[in-house]
Backbone as numpy.savetxt, mean C-alpha at the origin, in Angstrom:
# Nx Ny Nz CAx CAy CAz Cx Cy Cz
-10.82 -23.11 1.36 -9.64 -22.66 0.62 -8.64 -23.81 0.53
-7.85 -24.74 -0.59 -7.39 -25.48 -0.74 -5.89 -24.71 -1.59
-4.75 -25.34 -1.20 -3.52 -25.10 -1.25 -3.44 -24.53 -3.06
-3.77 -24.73 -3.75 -3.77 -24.07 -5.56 -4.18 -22.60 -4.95
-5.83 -22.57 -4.45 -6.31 -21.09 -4.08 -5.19 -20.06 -3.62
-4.80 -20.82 -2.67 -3.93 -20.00 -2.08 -2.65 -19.56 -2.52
-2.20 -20.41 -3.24 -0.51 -19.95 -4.02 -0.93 -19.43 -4.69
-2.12 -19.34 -5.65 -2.24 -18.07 -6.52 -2.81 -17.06 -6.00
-3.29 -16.90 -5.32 -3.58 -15.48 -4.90 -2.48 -14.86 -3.45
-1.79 -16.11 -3.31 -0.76 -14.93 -2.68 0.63 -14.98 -3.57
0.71 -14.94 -4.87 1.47 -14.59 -6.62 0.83 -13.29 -6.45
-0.61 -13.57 -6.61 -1.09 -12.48 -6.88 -0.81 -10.80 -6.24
-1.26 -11.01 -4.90 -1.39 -10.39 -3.82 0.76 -10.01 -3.83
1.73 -10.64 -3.91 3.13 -10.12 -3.79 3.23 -9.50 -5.29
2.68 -9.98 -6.66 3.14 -9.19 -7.49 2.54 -7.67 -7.57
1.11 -7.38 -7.23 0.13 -6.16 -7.49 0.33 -5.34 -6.45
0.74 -5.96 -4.81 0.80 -5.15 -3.54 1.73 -3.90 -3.64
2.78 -3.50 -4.37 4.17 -3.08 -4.63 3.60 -1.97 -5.42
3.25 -3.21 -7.01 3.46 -2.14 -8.17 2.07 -1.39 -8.16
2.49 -0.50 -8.89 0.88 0.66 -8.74 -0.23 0.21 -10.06
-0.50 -1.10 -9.61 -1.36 -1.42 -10.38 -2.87 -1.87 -9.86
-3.17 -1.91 -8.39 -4.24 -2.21 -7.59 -4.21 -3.92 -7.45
-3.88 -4.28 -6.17 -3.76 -5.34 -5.76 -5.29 -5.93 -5.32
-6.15 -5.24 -4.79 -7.43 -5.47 -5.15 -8.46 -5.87 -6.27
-8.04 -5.11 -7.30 -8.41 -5.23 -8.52 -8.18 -6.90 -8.89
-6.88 -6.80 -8.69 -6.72 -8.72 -9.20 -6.37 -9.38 -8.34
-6.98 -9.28 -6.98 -7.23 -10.36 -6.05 -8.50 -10.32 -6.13
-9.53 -9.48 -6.31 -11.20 -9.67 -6.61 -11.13 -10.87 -7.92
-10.03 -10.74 -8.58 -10.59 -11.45 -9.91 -9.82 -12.56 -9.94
-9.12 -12.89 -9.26 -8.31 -14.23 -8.55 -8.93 -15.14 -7.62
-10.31 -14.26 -7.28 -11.64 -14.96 -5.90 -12.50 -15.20 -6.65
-12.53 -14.87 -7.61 -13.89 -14.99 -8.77 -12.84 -16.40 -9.55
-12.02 -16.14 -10.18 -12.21 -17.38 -11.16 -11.53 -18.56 -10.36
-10.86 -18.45 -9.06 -10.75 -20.02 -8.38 -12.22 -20.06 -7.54
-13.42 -19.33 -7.21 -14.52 -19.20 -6.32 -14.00 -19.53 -5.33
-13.27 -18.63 -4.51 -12.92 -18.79 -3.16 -13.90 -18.11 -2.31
-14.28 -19.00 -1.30 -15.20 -18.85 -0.97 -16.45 -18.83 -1.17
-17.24 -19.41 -2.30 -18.10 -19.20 -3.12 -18.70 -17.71 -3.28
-17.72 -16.92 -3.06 -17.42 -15.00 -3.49 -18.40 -14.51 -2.16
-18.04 -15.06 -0.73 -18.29 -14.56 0.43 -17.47 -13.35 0.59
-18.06 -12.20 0.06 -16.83 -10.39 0.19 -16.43 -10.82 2.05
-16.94 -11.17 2.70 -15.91 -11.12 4.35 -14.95 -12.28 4.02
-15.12 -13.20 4.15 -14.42 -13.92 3.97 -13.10 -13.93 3.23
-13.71 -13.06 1.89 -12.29 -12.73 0.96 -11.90 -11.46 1.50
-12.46 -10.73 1.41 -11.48 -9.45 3.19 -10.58 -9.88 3.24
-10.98 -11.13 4.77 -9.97 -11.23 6.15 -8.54 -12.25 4.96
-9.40 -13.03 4.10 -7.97 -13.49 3.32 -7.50 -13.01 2.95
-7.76 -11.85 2.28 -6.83 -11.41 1.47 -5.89 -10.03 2.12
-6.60 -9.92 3.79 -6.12 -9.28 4.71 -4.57 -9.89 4.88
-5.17 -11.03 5.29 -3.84 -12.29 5.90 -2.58 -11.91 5.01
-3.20 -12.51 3.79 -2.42 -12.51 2.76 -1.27 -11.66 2.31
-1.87 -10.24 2.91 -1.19 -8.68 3.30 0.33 -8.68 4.66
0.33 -9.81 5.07 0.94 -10.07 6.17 2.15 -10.62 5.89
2.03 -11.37 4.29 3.51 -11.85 3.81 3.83 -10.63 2.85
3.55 -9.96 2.52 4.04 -8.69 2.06 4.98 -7.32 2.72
4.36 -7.64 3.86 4.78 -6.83 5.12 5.92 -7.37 5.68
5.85 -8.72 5.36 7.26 -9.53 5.92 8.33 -8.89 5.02
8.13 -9.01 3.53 8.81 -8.51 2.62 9.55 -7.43 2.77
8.23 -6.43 2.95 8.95 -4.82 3.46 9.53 -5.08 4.81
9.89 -5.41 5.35 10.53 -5.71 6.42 11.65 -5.98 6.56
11.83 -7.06 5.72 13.01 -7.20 5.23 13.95 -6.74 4.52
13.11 -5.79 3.65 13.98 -5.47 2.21 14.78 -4.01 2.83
13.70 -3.55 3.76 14.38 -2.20 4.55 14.48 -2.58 5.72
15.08 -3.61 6.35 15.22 -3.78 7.83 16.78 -2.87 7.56
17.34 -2.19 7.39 18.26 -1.56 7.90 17.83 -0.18 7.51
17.00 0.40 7.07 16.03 1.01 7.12 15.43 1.53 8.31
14.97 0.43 9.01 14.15 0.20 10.16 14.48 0.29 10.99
15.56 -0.26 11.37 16.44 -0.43 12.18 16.84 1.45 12.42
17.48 1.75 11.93 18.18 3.37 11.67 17.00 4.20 12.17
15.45 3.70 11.55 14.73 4.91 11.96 14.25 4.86 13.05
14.35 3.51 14.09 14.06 3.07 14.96 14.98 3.64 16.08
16.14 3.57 16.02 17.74 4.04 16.76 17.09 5.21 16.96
17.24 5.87 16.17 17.36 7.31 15.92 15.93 7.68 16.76
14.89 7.78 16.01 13.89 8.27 17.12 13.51 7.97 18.19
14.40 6.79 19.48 14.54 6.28 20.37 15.85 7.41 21.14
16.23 7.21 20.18 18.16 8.24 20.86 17.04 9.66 20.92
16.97 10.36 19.58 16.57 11.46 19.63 15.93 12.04 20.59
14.44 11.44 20.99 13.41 11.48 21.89 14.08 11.66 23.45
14.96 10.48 23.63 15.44 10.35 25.27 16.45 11.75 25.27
17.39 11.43 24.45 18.11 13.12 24.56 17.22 14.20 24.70
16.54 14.68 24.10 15.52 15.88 24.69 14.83 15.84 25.76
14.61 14.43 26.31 13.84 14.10 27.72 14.65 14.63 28.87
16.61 14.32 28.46 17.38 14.18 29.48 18.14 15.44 29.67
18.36 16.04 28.48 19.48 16.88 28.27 18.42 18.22 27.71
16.93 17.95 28.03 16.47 19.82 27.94 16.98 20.19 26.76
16.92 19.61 25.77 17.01 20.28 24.43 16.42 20.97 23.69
16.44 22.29 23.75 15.10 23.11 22.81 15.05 22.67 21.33
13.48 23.38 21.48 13.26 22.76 19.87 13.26 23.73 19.18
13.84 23.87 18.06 14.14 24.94 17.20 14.13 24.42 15.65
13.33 25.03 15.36 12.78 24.03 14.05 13.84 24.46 12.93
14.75 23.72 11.76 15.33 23.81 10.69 15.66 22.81 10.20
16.71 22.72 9.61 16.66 21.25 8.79 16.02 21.31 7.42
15.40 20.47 7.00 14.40 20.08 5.94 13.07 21.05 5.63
13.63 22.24 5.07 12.89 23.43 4.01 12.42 24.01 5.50
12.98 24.19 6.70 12.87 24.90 8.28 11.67 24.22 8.92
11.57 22.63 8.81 10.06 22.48 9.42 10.53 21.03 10.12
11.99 20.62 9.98 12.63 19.52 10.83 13.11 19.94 12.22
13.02 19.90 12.86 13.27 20.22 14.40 15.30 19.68 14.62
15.79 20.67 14.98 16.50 20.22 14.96 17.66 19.44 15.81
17.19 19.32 16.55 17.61 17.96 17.58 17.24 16.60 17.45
16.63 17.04 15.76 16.13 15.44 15.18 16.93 14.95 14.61
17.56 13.92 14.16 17.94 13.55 12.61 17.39 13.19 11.87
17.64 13.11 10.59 17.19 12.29 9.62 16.11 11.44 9.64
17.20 10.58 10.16 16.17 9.02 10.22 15.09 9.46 11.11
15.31 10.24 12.62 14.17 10.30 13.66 13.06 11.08 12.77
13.22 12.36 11.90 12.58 12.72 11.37 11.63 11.80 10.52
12.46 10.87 9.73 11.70 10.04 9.14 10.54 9.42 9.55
10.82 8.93 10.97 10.02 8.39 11.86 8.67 8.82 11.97
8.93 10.45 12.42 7.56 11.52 12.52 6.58 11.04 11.04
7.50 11.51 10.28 6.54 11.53 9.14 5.51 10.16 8.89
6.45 9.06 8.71 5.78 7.89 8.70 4.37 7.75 9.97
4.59 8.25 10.82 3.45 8.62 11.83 2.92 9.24 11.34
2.70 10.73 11.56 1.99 11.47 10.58 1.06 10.97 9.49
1.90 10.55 8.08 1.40 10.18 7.11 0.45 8.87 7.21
0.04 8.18 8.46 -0.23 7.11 8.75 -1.94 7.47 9.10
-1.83 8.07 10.34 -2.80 9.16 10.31 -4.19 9.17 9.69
-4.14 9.61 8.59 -5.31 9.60 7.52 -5.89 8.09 7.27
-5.28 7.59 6.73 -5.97 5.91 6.20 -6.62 5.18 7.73
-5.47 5.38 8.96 -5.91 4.59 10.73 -7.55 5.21 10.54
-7.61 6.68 10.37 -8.91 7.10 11.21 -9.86 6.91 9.87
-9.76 6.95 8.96 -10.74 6.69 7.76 -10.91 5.23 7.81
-10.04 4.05 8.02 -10.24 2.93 8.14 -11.20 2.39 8.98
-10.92 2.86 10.42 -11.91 2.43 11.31 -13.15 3.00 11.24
-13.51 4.11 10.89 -14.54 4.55 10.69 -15.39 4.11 9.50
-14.48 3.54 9.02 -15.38 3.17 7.50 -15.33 1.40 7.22
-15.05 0.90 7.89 -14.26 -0.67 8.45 -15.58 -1.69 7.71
-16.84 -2.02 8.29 -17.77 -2.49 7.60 -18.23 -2.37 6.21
-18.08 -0.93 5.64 -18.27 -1.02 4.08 -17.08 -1.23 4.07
-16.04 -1.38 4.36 -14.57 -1.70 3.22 -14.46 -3.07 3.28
-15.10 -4.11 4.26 -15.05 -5.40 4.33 -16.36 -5.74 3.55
-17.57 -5.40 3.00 -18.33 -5.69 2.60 -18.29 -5.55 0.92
-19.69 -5.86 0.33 -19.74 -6.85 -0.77 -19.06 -5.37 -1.71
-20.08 -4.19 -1.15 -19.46 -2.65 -2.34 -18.25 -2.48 -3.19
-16.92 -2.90 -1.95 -15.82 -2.83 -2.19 -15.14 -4.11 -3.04
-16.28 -4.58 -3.76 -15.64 -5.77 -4.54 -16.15 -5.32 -5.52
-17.18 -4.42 -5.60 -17.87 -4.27 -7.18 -16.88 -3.73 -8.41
-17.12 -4.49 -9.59 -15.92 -4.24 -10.38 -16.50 -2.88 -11.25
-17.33 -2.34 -10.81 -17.46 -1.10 -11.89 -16.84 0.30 -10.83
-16.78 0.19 -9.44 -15.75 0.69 -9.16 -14.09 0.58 -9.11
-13.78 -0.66 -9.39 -12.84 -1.02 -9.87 -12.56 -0.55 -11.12
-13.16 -0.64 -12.21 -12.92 -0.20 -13.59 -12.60 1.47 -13.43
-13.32 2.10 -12.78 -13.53 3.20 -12.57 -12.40 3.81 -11.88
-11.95 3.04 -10.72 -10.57 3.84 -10.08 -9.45 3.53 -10.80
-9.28 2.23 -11.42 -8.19 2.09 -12.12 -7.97 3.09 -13.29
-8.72 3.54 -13.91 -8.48 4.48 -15.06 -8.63 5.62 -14.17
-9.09 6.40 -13.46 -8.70 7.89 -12.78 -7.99 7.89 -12.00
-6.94 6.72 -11.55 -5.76 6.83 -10.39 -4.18 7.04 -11.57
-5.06 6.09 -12.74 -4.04 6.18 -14.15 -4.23 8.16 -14.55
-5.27 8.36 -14.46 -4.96 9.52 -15.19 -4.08 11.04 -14.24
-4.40 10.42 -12.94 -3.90 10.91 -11.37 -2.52 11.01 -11.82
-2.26 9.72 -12.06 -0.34 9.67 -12.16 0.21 10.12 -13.64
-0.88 10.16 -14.45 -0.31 10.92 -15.32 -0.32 12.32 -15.06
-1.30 13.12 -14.75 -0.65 14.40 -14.27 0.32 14.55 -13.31
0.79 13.66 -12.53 2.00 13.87 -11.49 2.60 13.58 -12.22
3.01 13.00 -12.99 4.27 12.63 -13.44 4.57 13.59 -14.57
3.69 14.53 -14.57 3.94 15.62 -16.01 4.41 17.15 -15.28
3.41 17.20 -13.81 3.57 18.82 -13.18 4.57 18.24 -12.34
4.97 17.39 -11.70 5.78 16.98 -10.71 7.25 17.85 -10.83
8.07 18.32 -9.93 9.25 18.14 -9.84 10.18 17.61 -10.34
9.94 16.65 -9.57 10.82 15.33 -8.83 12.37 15.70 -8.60
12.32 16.37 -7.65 13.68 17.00 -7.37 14.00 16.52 -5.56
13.38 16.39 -5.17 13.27 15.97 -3.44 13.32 14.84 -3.35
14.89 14.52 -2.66 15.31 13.22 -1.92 14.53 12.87 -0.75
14.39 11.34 -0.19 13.90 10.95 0.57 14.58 11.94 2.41
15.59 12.39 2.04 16.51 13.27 3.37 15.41 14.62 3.34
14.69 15.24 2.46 14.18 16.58 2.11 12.86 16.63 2.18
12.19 15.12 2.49 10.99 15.53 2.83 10.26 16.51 4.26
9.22 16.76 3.78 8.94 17.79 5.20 7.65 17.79 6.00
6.75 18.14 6.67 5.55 17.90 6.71 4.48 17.81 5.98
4.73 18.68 4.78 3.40 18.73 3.61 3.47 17.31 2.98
5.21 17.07 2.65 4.95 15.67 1.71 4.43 14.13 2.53
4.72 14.23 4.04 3.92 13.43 4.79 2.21 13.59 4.82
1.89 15.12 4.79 0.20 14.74 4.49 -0.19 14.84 3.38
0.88 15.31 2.84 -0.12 14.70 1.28 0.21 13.44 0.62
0.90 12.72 0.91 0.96 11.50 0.67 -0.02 10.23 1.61
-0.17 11.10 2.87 -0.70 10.52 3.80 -2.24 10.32 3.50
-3.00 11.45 2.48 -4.06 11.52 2.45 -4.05 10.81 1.31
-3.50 11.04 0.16 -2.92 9.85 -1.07 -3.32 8.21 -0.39
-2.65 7.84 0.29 -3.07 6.42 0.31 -4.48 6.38 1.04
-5.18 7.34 1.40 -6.76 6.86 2.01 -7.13 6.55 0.55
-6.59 7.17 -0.89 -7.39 6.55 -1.72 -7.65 4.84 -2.19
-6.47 4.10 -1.37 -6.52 2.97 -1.31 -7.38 2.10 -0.70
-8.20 3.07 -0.05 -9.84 2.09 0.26 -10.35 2.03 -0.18
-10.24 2.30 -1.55 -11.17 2.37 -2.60 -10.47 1.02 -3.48
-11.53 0.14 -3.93 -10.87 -0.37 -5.19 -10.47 -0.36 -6.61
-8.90 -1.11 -6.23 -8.35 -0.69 -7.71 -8.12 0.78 -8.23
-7.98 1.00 -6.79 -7.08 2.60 -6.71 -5.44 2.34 -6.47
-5.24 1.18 -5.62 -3.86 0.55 -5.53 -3.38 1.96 -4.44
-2.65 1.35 -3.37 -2.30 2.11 -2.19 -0.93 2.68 -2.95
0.14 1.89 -3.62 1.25 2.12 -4.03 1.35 3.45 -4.94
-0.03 2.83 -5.88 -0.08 3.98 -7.20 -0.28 5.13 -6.38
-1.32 5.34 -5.12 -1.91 6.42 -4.51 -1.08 7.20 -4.14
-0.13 6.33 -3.30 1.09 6.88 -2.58 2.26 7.61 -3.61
2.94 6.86 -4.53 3.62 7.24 -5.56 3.13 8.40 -6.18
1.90 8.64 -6.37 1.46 9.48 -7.06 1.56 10.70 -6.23
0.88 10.79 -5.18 0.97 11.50 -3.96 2.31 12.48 -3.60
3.70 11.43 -3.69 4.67 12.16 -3.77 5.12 12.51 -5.43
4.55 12.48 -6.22 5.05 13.20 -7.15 4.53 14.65 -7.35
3.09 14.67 -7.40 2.25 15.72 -6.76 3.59 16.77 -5.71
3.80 16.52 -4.47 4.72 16.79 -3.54 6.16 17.32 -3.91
6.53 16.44 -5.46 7.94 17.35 -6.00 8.88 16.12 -5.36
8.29 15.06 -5.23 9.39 14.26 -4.80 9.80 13.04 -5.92
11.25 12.61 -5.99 12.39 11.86 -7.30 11.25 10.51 -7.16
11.32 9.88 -8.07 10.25 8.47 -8.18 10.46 7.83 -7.50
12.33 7.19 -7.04 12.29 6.08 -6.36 12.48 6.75 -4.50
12.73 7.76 -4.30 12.19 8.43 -3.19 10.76 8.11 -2.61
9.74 8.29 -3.78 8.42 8.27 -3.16 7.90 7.13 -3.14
8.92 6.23 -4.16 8.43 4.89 -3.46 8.85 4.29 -2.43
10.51 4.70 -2.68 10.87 4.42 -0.87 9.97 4.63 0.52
9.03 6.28 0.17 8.31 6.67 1.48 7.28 5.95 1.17
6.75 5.42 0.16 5.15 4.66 0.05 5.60 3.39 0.28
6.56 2.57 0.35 7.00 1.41 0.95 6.90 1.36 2.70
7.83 2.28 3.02 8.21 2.44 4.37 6.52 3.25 5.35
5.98 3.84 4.95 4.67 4.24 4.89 3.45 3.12 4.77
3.81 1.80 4.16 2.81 0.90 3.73 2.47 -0.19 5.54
4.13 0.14 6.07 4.33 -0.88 7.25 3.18 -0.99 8.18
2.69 0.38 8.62 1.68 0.31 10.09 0.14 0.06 9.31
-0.04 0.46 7.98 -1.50 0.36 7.59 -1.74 -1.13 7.19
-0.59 -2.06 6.80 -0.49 -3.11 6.35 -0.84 -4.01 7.61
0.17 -3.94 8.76 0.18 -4.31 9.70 -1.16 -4.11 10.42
-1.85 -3.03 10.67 -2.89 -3.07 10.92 -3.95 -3.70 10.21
-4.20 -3.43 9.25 -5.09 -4.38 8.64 -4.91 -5.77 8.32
-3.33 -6.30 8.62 -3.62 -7.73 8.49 -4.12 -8.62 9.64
-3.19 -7.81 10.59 -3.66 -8.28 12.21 -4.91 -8.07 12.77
-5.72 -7.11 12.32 -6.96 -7.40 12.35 -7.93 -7.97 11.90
-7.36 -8.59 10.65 -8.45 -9.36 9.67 -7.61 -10.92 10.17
-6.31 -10.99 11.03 -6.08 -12.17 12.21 -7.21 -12.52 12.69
-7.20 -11.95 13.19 -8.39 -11.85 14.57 -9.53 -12.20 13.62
-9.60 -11.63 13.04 -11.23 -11.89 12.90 -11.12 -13.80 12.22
-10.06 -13.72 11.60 -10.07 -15.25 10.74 -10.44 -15.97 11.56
-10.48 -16.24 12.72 -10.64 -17.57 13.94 -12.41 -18.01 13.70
-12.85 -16.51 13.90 -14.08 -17.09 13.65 -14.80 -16.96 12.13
-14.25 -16.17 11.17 -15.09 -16.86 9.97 -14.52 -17.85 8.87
-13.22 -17.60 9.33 -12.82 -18.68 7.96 -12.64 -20.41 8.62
-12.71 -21.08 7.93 -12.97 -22.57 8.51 -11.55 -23.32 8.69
-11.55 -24.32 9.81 -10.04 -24.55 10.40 -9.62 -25.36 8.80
-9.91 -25.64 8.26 -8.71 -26.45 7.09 -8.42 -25.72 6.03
-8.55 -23.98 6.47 -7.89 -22.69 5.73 -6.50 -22.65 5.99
-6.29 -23.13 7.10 -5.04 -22.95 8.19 -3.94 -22.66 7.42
-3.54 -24.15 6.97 -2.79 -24.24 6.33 -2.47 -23.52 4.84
-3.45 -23.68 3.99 -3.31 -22.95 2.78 -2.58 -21.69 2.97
-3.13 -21.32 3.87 -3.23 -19.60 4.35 -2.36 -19.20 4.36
-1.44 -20.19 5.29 0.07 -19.86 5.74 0.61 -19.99 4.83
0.39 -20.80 3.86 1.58 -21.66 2.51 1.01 -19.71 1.91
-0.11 -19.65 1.83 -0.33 -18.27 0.55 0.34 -17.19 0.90
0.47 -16.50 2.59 1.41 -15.78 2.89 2.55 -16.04 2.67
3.36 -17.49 2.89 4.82 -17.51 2.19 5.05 -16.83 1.36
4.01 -17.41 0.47 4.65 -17.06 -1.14 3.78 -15.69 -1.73
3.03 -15.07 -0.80 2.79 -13.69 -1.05 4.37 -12.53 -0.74
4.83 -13.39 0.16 6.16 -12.77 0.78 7.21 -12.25 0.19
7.75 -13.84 -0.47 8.80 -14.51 -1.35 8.46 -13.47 -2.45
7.40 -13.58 -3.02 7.26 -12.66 -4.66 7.56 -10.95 -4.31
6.39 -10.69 -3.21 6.24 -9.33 -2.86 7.90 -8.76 -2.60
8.97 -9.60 -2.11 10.08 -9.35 -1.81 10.96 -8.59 -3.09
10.59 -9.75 -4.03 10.96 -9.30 -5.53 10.35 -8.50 -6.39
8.83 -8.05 -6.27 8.15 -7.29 -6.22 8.97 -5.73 -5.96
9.85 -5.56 -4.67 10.27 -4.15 -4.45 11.09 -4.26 -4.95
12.11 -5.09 -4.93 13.66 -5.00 -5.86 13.10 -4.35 -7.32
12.48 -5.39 -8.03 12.10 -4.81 -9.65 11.67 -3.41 -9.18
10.78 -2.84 -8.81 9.86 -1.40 -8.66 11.58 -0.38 -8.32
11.50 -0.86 -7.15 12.93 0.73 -6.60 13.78 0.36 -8.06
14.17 -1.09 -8.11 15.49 -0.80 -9.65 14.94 -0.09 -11.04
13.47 -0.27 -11.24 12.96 0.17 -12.50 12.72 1.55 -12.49
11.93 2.41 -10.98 11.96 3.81 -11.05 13.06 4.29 -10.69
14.44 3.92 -10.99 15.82 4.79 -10.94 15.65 5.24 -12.31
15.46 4.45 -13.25 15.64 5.02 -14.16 14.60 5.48 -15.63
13.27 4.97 -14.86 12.00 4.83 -15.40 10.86 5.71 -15.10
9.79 6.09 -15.92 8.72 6.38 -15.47 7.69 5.43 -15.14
6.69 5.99 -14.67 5.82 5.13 -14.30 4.47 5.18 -15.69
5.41 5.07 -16.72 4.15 5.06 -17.80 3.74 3.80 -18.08
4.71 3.03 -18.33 3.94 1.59 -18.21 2.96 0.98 -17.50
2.99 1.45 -16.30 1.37 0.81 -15.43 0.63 1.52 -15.54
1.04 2.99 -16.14 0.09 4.05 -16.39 -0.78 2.97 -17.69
-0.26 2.74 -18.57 -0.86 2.23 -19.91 -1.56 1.07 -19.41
-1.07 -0.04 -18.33 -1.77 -0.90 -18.04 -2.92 -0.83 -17.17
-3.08 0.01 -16.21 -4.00 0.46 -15.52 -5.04 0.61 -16.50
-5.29 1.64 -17.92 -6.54 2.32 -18.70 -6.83 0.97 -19.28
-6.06 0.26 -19.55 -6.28 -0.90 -20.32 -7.16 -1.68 -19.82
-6.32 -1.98 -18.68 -7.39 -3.21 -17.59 -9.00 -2.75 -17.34
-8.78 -0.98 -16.69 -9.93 -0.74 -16.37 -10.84 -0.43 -17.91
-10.17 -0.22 -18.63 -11.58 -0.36 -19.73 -11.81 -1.72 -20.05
-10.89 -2.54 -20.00 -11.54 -4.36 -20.34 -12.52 -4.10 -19.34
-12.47 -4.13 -18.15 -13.30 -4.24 -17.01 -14.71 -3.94 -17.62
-14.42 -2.69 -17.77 -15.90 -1.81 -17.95 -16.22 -2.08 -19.00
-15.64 -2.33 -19.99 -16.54 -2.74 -21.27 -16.92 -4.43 -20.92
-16.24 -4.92 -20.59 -17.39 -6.42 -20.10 -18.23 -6.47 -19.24
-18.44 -5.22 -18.77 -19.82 -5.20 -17.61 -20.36 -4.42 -18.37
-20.37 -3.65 -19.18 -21.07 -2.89 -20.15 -22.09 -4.06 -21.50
-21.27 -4.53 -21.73 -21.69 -5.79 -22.88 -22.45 -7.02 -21.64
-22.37 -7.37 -20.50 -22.93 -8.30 -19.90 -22.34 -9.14 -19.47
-20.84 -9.28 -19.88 -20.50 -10.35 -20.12 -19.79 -10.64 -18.53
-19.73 -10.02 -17.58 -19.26 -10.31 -16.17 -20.20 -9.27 -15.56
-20.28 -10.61 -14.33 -21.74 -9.51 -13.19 -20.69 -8.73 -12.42
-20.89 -7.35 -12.65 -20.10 -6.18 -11.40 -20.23 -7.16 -9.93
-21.13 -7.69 -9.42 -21.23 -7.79 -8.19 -20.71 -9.44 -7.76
-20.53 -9.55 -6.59 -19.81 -10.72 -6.52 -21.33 -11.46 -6.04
């Protein structure tokens, strides 16, 4: 991997990670036309795992006071009931928030919760999601146009009346089960998630707020584990690139959430809806005609 490889695919990897357009989808096709790796599917994994790690910096940043709050709070919350015997008496948020919680601690739960689904489907399914399957572009073609047609029915039966303060346990598992569709490629975790809470009755930039703040532990997990694994398959004069490609997976992905939360205040999500059918039928009609091998 040489320093070009890497600044473009971590462009890549901060502009697609965010928006619900499948960040997979065009990091498979960002490994294909620089041949990174000469299209070794592990190899492009654990990179494009890494790569996941300046994104996470991003979200980190962009809601560290965010973080911070939900962190306080379900630290305070927790020890007060440890110390002071506080019964639990469930109300709050549609009667299913406990109420010796707040807000933010509540928040906390959920993001656990909703986490849940993708941890135990991940590990269990860990070898095919690092292997060659999950690069094939005719499942790619394929999820990108039915995750598009996904968010077009949410965005037609939806609500969208529920603030990020009003979520409750259902919109944590069903959003939670929403992003397992992100092991799939060119299903896009964002679109999954977004979609997920619209399904749920929740306002657009709400559910991207929770599919942001929701992205932290699955991100984190999977980059830090595809860490680990980098030592032994990728080769020491990756090092560097690697790090330069997370920078600037970071830097973009940062700007990446600003545009997304400022555009669904006042936007639908039809535009990536339109770009999603688009892409995935180019896809499929050039593996249909011959003209690109599905397989890497």
């Amino acid at each position: 991997m040489d320093f070009l490889q890497a600044i473009i695919l971590g462009i890549v990897q901060g502009l697609t990670e965010f928006i619900p357009i499948s960040s997979t989808a065009h990091l498979v096709f960002a490994s294909r036309l620089t041949n990174l790796y000469e299209g070794d599917p592990k190899k492009i994994t654990t990179t494009i795992g890494i790569l996941q790690l300046g994104t996470l910096l991003a979200v980190l940043v962009y809601f560290a006071a965010d973080i911070v709050g939900i962190t306080n709070a379900f630290l305070r919350d927790h020890w007060n009931l440890l110390t002071k015997k506080r019964r639990m008496r469930f109300s709050g948020t549609h009667g299913v928030r406990p109420i010796w919680l707040s807000e933010d601690a509540w928040l906390g739960w959920l993001i656990i919760i909703g986490s849940i689904p993708i941890g135990v489907v991940g590990l269990l399914y860990k070898d095919a999601i690092e292997g060659a399957a999950t690069k094939n572009l005719w499942t790619i073609g394929i999820m990108m146009i039915a995750v598009a047609v996904l968010l077009t029915i949410a965005e037609l039966v939806g609500s969208r009346r529920k603030e990020i303060t009003e979520f409750g346990l259902l919109d944590s598992i069903i959003v939670g089960f929403a992003q397992v569709l992100a092991l799939i490629p060119g299903a896009s975790r964002s679109g999954s998630t977004i979609m997920g809470g619209l399904f749920a009755g929740q306002k657009r930039e709400a559910a991207a707020r929770f599919s942001f703040l929701l992205s932290i532990p699955a991100i984190a997990a999977s980059g830090l584990l595809q860490l680990k694994e980098a030592w032994t398959l990728l080769p020491p004069e990756s090092v560097f690139p690697l790090i330069v490609g997370t920078i600037v997976s970071g830097v973009v992905g940062y700007l990446s959430i600003w545009f997304l939360m400022a555009f669904l205040r006042k936007n639908s999500t039809a535009i990536f809806i339109i770009y999603r059918i688009v892409v995935g039928g180019v896809i499929l009609i050039l593996i249909w005609q011959g003209i690109i091998n599905p397989q890497i």
